[in-house]
C-alpha positions in Angstrom: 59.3 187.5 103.1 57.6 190.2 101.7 53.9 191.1 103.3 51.0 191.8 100.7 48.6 194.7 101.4 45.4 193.5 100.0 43.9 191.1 97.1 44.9 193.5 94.4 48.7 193.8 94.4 50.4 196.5 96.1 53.4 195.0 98.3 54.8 196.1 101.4 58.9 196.2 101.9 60.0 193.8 104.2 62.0 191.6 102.3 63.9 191.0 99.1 60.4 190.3 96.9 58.8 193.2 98.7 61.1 196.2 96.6 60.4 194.7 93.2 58.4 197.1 91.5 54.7 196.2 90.5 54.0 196.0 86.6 51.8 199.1 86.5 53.2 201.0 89.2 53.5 204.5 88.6 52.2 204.6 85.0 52.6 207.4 83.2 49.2 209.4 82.3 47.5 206.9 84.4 44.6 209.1 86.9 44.6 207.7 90.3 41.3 206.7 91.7 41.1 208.4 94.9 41.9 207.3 98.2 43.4 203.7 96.3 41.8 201.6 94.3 43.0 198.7 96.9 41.0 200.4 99.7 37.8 201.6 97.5 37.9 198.0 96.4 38.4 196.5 100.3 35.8 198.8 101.6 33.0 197.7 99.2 34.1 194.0 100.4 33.1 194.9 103.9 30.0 197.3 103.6 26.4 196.1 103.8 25.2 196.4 100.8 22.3 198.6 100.4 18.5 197.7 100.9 16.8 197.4 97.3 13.9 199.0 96.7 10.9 197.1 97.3 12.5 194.0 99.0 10.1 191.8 101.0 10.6 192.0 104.4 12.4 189.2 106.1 11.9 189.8 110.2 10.3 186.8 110.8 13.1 184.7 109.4 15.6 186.9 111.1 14.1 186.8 114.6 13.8 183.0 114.4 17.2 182.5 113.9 18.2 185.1 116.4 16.2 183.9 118.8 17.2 180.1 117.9 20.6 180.8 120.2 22.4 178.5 117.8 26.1 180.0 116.9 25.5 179.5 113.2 23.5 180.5 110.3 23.1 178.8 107.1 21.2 180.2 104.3 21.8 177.7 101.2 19.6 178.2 98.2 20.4 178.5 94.3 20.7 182.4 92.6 18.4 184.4 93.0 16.5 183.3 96.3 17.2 186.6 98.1 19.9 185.4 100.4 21.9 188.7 100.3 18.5 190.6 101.2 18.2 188.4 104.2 21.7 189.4 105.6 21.3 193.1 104.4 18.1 193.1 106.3 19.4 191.7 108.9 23.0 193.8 109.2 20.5 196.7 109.6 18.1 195.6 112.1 20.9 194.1 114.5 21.5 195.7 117.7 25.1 193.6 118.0 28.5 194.6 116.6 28.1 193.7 112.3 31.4 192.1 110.7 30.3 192.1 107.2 32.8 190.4 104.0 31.5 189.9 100.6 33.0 187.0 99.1 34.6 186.9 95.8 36.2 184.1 93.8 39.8 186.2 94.5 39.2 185.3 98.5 39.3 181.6 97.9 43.2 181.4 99.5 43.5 180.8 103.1 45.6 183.3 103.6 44.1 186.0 101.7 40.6 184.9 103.7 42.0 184.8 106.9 43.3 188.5 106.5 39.8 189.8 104.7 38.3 188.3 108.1 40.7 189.9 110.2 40.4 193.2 108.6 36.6 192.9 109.0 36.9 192.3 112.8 39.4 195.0 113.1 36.8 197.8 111.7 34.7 196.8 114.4 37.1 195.9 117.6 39.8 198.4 116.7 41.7 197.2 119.9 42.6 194.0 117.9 43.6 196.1 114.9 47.0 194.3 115.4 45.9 190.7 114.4 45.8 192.3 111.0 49.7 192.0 110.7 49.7 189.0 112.2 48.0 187.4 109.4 48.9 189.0 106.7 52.7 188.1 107.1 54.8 186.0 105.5 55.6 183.7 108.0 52.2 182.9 109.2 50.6 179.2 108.7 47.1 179.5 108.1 45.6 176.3 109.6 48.4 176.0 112.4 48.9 179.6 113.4 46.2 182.1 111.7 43.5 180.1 112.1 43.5 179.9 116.4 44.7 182.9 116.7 42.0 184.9 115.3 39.6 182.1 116.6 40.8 183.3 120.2 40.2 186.4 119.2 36.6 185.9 118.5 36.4 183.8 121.6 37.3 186.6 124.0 35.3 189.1 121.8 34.0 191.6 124.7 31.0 192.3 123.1 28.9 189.9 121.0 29.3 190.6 117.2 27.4 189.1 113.9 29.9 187.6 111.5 27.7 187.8 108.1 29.9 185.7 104.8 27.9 186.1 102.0 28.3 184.2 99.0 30.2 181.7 100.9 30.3 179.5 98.0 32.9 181.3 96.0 35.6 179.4 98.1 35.6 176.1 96.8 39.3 174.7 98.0 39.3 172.7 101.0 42.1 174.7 102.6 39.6 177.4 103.0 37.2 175.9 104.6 39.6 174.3 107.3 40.7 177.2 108.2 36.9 178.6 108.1 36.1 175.6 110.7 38.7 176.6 113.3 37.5 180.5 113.0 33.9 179.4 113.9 35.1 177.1 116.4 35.8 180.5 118.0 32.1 181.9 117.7 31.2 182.4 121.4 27.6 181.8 122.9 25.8 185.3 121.7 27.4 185.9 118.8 26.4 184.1 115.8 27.7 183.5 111.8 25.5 183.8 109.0 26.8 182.6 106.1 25.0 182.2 102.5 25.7 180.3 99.9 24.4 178.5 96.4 26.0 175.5 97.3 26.2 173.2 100.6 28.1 174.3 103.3 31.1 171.9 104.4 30.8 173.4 108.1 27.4 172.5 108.0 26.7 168.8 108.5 28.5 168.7 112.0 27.5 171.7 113.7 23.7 170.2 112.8 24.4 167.1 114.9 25.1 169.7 117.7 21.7 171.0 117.0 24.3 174.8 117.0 23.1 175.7 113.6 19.8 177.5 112.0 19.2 176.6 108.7 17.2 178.2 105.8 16.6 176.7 102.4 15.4 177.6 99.2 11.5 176.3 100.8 12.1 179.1 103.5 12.9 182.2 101.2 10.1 181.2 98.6 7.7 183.9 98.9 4.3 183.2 98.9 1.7 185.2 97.0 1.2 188.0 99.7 5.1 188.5 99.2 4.4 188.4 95.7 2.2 191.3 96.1 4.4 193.3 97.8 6.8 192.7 94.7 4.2 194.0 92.8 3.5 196.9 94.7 7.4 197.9 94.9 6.7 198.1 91.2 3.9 200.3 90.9 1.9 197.7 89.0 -1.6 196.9 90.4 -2.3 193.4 88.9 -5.4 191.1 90.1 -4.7 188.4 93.2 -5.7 185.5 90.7 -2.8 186.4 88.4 -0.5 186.8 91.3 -1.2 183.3 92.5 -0.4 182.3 88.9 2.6 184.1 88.8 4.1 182.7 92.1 2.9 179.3 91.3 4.7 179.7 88.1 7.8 180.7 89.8 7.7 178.4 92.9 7.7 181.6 94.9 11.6 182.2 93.0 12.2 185.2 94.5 14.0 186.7 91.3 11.4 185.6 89.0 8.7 187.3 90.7 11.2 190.6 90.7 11.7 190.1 86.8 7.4 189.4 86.2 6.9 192.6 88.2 9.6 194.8 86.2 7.8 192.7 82.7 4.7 194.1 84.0 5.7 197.5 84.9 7.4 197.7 81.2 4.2 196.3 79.8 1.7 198.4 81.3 0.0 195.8 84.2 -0.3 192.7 81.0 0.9 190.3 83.2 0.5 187.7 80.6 3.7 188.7 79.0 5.5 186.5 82.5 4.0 183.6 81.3 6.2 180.5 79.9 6.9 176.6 80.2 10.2 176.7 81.4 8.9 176.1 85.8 11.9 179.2 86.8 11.1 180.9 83.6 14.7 182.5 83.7 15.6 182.7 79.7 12.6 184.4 78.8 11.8 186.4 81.3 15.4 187.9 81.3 15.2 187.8 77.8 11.9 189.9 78.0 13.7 192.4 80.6 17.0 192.9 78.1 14.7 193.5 75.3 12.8 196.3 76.9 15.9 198.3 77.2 18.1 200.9 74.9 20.5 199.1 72.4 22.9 201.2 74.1 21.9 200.2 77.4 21.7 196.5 76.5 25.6 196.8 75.2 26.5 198.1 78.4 25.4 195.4 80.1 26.0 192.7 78.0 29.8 194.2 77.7 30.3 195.2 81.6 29.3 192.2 83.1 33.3 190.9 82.1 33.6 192.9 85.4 33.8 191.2 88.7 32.8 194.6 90.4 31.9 197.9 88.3 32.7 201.0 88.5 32.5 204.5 86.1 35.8 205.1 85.0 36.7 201.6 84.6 33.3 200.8 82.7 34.2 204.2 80.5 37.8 202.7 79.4 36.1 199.1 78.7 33.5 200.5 76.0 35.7 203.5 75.1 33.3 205.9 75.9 32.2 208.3 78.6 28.4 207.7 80.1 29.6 205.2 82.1 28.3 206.9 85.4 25.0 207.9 84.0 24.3 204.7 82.7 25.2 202.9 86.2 22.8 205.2 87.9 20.2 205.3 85.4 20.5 201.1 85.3 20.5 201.0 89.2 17.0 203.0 89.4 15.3 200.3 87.3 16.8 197.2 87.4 16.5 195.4 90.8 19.8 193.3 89.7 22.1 196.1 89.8 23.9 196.3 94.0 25.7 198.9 94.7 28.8 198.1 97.1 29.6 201.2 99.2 27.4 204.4 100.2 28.9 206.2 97.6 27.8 204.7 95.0 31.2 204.2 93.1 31.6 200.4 92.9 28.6 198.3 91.8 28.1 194.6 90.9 25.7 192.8 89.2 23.6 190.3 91.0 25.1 186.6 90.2 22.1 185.6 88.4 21.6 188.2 86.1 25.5 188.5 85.5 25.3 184.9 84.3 22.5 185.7 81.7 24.5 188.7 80.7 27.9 186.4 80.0 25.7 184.2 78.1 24.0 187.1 75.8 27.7 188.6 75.1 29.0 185.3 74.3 25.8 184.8 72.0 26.0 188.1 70.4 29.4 189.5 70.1 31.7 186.7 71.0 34.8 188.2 69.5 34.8 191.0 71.8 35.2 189.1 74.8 38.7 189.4 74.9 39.2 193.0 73.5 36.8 193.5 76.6 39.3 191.5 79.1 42.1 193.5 78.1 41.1 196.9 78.3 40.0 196.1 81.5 43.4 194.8 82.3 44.9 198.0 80.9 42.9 200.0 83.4 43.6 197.4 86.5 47.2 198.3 85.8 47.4 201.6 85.0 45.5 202.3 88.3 48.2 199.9 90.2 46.2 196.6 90.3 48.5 194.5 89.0 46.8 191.6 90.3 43.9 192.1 89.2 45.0 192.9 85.5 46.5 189.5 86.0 43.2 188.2 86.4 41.6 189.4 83.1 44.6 188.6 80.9 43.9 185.2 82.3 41.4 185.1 79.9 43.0 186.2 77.0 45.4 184.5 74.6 47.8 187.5 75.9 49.6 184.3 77.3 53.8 186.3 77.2 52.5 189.4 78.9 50.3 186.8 81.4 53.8 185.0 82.4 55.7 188.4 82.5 52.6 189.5 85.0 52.4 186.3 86.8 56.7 186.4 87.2 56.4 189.7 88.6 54.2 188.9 91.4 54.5 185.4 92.3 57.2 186.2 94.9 55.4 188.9 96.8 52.0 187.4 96.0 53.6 183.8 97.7 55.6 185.6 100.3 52.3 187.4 101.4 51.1 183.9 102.4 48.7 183.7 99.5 49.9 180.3 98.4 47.2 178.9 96.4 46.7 181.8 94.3 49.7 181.7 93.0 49.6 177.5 92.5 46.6 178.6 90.9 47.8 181.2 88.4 51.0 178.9 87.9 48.1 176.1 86.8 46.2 178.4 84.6 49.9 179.2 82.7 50.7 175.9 82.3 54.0 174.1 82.5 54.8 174.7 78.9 54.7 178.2 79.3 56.1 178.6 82.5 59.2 176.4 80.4 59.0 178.9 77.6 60.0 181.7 80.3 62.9 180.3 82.1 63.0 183.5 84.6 59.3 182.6 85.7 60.8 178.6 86.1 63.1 180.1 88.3 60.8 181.4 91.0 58.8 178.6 90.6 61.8 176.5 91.9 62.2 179.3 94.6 58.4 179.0 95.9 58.5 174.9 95.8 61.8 174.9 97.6 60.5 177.5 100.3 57.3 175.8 100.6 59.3 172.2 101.1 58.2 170.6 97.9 61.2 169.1 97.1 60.0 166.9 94.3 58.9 169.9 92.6 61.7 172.3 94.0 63.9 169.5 92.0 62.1 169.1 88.9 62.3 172.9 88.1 65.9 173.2 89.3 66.4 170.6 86.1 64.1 172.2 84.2 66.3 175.7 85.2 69.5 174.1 84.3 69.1 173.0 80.9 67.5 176.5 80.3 68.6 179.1 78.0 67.3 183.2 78.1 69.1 186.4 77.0 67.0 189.0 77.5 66.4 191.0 81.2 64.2 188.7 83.1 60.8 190.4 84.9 61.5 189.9 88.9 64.3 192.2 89.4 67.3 189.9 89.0 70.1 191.3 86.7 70.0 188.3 84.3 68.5 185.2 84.1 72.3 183.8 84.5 72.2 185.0 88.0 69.1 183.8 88.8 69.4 180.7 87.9 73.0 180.9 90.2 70.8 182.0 93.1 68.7 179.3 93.3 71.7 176.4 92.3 73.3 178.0 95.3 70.5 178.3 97.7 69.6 174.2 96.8 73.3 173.1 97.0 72.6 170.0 95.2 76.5 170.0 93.8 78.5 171.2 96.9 80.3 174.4 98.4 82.4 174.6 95.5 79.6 175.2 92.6 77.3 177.1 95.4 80.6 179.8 95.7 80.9 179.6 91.8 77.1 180.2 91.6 76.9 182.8 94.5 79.9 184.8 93.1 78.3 184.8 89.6 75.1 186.1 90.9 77.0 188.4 93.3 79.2 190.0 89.9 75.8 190.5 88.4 73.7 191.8 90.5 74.7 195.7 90.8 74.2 198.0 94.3 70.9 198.8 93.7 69.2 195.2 92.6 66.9 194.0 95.0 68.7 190.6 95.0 71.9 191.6 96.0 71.4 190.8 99.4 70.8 187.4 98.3 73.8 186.6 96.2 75.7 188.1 99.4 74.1 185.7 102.0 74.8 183.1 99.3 78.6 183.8 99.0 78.8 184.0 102.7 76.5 180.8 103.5 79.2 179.2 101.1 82.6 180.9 102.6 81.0 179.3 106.0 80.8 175.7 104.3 84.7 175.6 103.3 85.3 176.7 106.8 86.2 180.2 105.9 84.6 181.4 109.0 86.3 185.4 109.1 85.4 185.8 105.3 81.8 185.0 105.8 81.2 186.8 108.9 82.3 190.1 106.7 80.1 189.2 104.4 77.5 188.4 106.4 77.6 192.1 107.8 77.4 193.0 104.8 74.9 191.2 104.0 72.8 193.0 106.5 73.5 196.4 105.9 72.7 195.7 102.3 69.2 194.0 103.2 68.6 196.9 105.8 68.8 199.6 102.9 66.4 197.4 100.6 63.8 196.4 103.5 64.7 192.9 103.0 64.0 191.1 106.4 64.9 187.4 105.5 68.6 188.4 105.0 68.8 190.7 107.8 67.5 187.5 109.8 69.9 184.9 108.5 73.0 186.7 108.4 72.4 188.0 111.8 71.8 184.9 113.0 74.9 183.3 111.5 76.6 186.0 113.1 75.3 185.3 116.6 76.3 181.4 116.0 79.9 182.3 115.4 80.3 185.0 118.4 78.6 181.8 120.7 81.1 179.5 118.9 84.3 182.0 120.1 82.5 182.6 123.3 81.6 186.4 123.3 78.3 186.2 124.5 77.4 189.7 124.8 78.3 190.3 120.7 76.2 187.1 120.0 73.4 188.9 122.1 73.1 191.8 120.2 72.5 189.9 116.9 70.3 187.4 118.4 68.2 190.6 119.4 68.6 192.4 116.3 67.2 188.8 114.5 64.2 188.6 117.3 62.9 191.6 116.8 62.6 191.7 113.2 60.8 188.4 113.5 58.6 189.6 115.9 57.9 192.7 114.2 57.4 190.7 110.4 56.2 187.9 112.1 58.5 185.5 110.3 57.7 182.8 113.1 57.1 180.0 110.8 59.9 180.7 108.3 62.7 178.9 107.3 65.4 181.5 107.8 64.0 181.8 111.5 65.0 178.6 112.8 68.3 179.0 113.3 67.4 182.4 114.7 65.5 180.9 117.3 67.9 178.0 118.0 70.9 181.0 118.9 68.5 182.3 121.2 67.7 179.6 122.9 71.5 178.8 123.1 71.7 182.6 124.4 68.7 182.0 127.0 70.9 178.6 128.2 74.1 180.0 128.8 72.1 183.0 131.0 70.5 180.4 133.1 66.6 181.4 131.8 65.6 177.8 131.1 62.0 179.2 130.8 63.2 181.4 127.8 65.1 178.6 126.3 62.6 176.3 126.0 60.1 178.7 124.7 62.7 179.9 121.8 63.3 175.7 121.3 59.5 175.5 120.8 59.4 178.3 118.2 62.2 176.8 116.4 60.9 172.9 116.6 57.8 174.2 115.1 59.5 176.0 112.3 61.6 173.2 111.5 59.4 171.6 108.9 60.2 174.4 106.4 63.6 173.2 106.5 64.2 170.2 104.0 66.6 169.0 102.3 66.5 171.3 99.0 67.5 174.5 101.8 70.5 171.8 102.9 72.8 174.3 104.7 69.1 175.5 106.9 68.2 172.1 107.5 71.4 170.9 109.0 72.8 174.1 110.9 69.4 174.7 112.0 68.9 171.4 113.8 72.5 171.0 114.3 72.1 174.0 116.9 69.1 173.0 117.9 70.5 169.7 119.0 73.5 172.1 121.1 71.0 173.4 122.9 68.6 170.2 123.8 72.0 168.8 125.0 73.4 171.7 126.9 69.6 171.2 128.8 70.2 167.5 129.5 67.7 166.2 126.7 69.8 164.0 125.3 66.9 161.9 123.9 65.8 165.0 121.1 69.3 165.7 120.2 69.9 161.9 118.8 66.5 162.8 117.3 67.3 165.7 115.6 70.6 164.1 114.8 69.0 161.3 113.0 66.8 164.3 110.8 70.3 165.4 109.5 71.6 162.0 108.7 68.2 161.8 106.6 68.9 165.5 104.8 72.4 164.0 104.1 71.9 161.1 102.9 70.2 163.7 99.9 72.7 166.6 100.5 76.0 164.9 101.6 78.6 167.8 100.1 78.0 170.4 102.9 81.5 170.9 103.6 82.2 172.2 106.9 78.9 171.4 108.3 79.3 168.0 108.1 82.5 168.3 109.8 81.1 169.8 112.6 77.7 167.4 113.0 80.3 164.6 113.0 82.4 166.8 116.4 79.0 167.0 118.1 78.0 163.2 116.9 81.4 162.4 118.9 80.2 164.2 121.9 77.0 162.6 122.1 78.1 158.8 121.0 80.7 159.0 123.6 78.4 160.5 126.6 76.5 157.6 128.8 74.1 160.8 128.9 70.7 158.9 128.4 67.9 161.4 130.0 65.4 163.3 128.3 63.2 166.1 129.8 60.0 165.8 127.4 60.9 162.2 125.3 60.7 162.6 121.4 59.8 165.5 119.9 57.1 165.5 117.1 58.5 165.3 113.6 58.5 167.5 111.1 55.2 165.0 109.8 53.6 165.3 112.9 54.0 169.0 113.2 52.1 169.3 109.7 49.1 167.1 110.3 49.1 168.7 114.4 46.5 171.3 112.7 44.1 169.6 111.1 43.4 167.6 114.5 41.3 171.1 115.1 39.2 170.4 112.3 36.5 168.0 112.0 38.5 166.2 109.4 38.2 162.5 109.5 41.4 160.5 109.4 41.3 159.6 105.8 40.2 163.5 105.1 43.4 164.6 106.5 45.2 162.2 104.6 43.8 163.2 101.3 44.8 167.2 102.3 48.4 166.1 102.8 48.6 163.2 100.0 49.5 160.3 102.4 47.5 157.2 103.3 44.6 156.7 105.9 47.1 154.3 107.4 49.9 157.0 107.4 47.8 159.6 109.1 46.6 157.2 111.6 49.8 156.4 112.8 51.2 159.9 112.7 47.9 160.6 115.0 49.1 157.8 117.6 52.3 159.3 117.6 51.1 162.7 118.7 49.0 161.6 121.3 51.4 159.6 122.9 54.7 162.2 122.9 52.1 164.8 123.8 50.6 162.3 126.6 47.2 162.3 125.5 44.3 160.0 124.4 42.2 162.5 122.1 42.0 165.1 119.4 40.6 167.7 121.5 43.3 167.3 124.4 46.1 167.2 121.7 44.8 170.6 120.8 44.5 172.2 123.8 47.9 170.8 125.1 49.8 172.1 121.4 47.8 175.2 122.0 49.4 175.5 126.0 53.2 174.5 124.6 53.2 176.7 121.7 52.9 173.9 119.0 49.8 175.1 117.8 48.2 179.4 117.8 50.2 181.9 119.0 
């Protein structure tokens, strides 16, 4: 559906979710940041940060690992060990091709990491600038299609490159971390990952049995008293050898501590005494001691910025109501070794993770009943400056809980249609289901995104949840009224027959005025249910319909499924050349939107494979079948009228190729979406002409035996990861046993005897990449 243009909000037209205005968008009164706050925001994400005064050098750990040809990098060490100075360092001295991405807790989606990564390789390899749209579109599965594709990428890289992830732990779901195992599968000999992180990294463990990773710890980046006087001499405090010894043995060589004694010691004229204390990392009191040295004014400011993920001037100005901002974030950044800047502008800072921890801790302690005023204003500015997303993020942690479930209702389509899945399961969690009830509009899209993503116990429960829901004012994602709606998604789950879908669909379609950016929807619905009584000349006007509409609003999906209804009829009547044009028309936008792995494409990709069959290209055919046995999965039984004309045509064309053996198969699939859906009108009518057809043949061959179910096709990607068999089975919520036999399965249809040759011969068919 719609394609998402970054982490903070802004949304792209290409489908129905992709018009909706953003909460925020064009504010009145609002000043723009200039050049986007989106692309300030991205840029800072993939700069090196700059070198800190007085850091201690780190060549000799950075030419041991260079010179170590292992692939990977691992620096693992709690806050405040210098990791980031190591990569900075590093980035700068490097004679390679630098792909730099600061991780923040916002990247911990699969999708949304894949396409920071992709970006980041793009700056630096502009020729596969285009991989970018490929992974940042809706119909894109991470782990099955992402993932390879920009692993091949790296693997064919023409020049060797330096893939630096720092803070690596911010991404603590496991989907992220599959996904980051297949990209570094890609790595190729002379070019190398360096990741850091506080915490162990999952990727780790099995590239150290391949003795293919280099691995620093906090032991390695303790610096030993000669570093510690180098600190010292950064400072511009001349202190005696003996107290320097003290010092480090004090700190354990803590990196951070001996930062914080020098800038004591500076403060306090060269009485290094003042560093002393019991606790062995000394953090309360020596930041204590640091804070207290400082303006009240300049101790607010911190105490009261550090609510900021990233900081910068203006924003700081409208969080403490006052100008100075600016001033105070240089005058900070020349003293205070735990201020980074982001970019070489110097407009976006952040606050090393350490010291922002002690800072949180001090606000809470001194002015807790701020924290909130604080989170909202900085929401105010996020939106006024058309960061919806991000405004979302601070009201998050505000009792604001209406204007969060307006926010979060406003972007949960485009935000799940950009493939960023988790972060909207995770926003959804932080709501809670009681609140998500108390706003039946936001209920509905939840229903939309579990029936699109083929949760159908979910998809059900909040269809029944909608249903017995009640709302009278104008609902926040675009709809005319909650009425309609709630008609939209009864009709698009069929649960109740043609009849109450063309009730529902005609509601919606009464409601919903020219302009709405759901009237495409409640025509597609009308005409998916004119085609279920059999009305086959009414829906094919409004199917055309359909599509003009959709083309106006930039709504892809629509344009997609009614064209390819269209083409499925012409076929049907046997004008071929007609059907060609809308099976082309329906390509192209899923080429160009790269809709491959979305429901609405099946069908699509079944017409063209009919299309291919009747022209005699066998070799197109069965690389359209592919595409559309791979989408399939996304077709369940709560998206009836997909599930059963997409295989029934898929079944058409297996038979018109003599492979009787996967059209029973795919016939047996529609029996099973029946047996929950058994109104369908029409269709069932004509699955029980082509039943007759095949019942009554003696036909018994099969070109390529059974095809891999719609199970098999979702576990097929995590054999690329180093997941063990009752790993995978915790990722998709089935038994060890399950998974095991699933795995059989695939090996033997695919005629192989391991997880590596399962992979490369998915990878060869089209089942996997791509």
């Amino acid at each position: 559906m719609s394609r998402s243009a970054g982490s903070c909000g802004k949304v792209a037209s290409g489908s129905r979710w992709g018009r909706l205005r953003m909460v925020g968008e064009e504010s009145q009164g609002a000043a723009p940041v200039v050049g986007g706050l989106d692309r300030l925001l991205l840029d800072a994400k993939l700069s090196v940060p700059q070198a800190r005064p007085g850091s201690v050098s780190r060549a000799g750990l950075i030419e041991a690992a260079r010179a170590s040809q292992c692939r990977v990098v691992g620096v693992t060490a709690s806050a405040g060990y210098g990791k980031s100075t190591l990569l900075a360092q590093w980035a700068r001295a490097e004679n390679r091709r630098i792909v730099w991405v600061s991780l923040d807790r916002f990247d911990d989606d699969p999708a949304l990491l894949l396409s920071v990564l992709a970006t980041a390789y793009a700056r630096v390899s502009p020729a596969d600038a285009d991989l970018l749209a490929d992974l940042r579109s809706p119909g894109v599965s991470p782990l099955g299609r992402g993932a390879p594709r920009l692993a091949s990428v790296l693997r064919t890289s023409p020049a060797p490159f330096v893939l630096m992830l720092d803070d690596l732990h911010e991404l603590r779901s496991s989907a992220c971390h599959d996904v980051l195992g297949v990209v570094i599968s890609g790595i190729p000999r002379g070019s190398q990952l360096v990741s850091a992180s506080r915490s162990e990294q999952p990727h780790i463990p099995r590239l150290r049995s391949a003795a293919d990773v280099v691995e620093f710890g906090a032991a390695e980046l303790a610096l030993d008293a000669v570093g510690a006087e180098q600190v010292f001499a950064a400072a511009g405090v001349q202190v005696a050898p003996d107290v320097v010894a003290g010092v480090t043995a004090r700190t354990e060589g803590w990196p951070a501590g001996l930062y914080l004694a020098a800038a004591i010691a500076r403060e306090s004229h060269g009485q290094a005494v003042a560093v002393s204390g019991e606790d062995r990392y000394v953090t309360d009191y020596l930041y204590r001691e640091s804070l207290s040295q400082l303006p009240g004014t300049t101790q607010a400011f911190l105490r009261r910025t550090a609510v900021l993920d990233q900081l910068h001037a203006p924003l700081c100005d409208a969080l403490l109501g006052e100008p100075g901002g600016q001033q105070q974030l240089r005058t900070i950044e020349a003293s205070n070794s735990f201020l980074i800047p982001l970019d070489r502008r110097r407009l976006w800072y952040r606050y090393h993770a350490l010291f922002r921890e002690f800072l949180l801790g001090e606000l809470r302690r001194v002015e807790p009943e701020v924290v909130m005023k604080l989170h909202l204003r900085a929401a105010d500015w996020y939106e006024s400056n058309g960061s919806p997303v991000l405004a979302l993020e601070h009201l998050l942690n505000t009792t604001e809980r209406s204007r969060c479930v307006r926010l979060v209702t406003a972007l949960a389509l485009p935000t799940y249609s950009s493939g960023q899945i988790t972060t909207v399961q995770r926003w959804l969690s932080a709501l809670g289901d009681s609140a998500i009830e108390e706003y039946p509009p936001l209920a509905v899209l939840a229903g939309w995104i579990t029936a699109l993503a083929g949760q159908t116990g979910e998809a059900q429960r909040w269809a029944a949840i909608v249903d017995a829901a009640s709302f009278d004012l104008v609902p926040a994602d675009g709809t005319a009224s909650f009425d309609s709606a709630r008609a939209m998604l009864r009709a698009v789950m069929c649960a109740s027959g043609p009849e109450q879908m063309l009730i529902d669909a005609n509601l919606a379609l009464a409601q919903e005025p020219p302009w709405s950016p759901w009237r495409d929807t409640a025509l597609c619905m009308s005409a998916e249910a004119h085609l279920l009584f059999g009305d086959v000349d009414e829906a094919c006007e409004l199917f055309v319909e359909t599509s003009a509409v959709a083309e106006a609003l930039g709504n892809t999906d629509t344009i997609v499924e009614s064209e390819s209804e269209l083409a499925s009829v012409e076929m049907d009547r046997g004008r071929w050349a007609q059907a060609g044009e809308h099976v082309d028309r329906a390509l192209a936008l899923i080429d160009r939107h790269r809709m491959h792995d979305y429901a609405t494409s099946v069908i699509a990709f079944a017409q063209a494979a009919r299309l291919a069959v009747h022209r005699g290209d066998l070799n197109e055919a069965d690389r359209q079948l592919t595409n559309a046995m791979r989408a399939r999965p996304a077709c369940t039984f709560v998206l009836p009228f997909f599930a059963v004309r997409g295989r029934l045509q898929l079944a058409k064309a297996y038979w018109s190729i003599g492979d009787a053996s996967t059209a029973r198969h795919l016939l047996r699939e529609i029996d099973d979406v029946l047996l929950h859906r058994p109104a369908l009108g029409a269709l069932v009518d004509e699955v029980s002409d082509f039943r007759r057809i095949v019942t009554s043949s003696a036909r018994t061959g099969a070109s390529g035996g059974s095809p891999l179910t719609p199970a098999e096709l979702r576990l097929l990607p995590y054999l690329q990861t180093h997941l063990t068999i009752g790993e995978i089975g915790q990722r998709l919520f089935v038994s060890r046993n399950t998974v095991s036999s699933e795995v059989a399965s695939i090996y033997r249809k695919l005629g192989v005897s391991s997880r590596n040759d399962a992979v490369q011969h998915a990878m060869a068919i089209g089942l996997l990449g791509g």
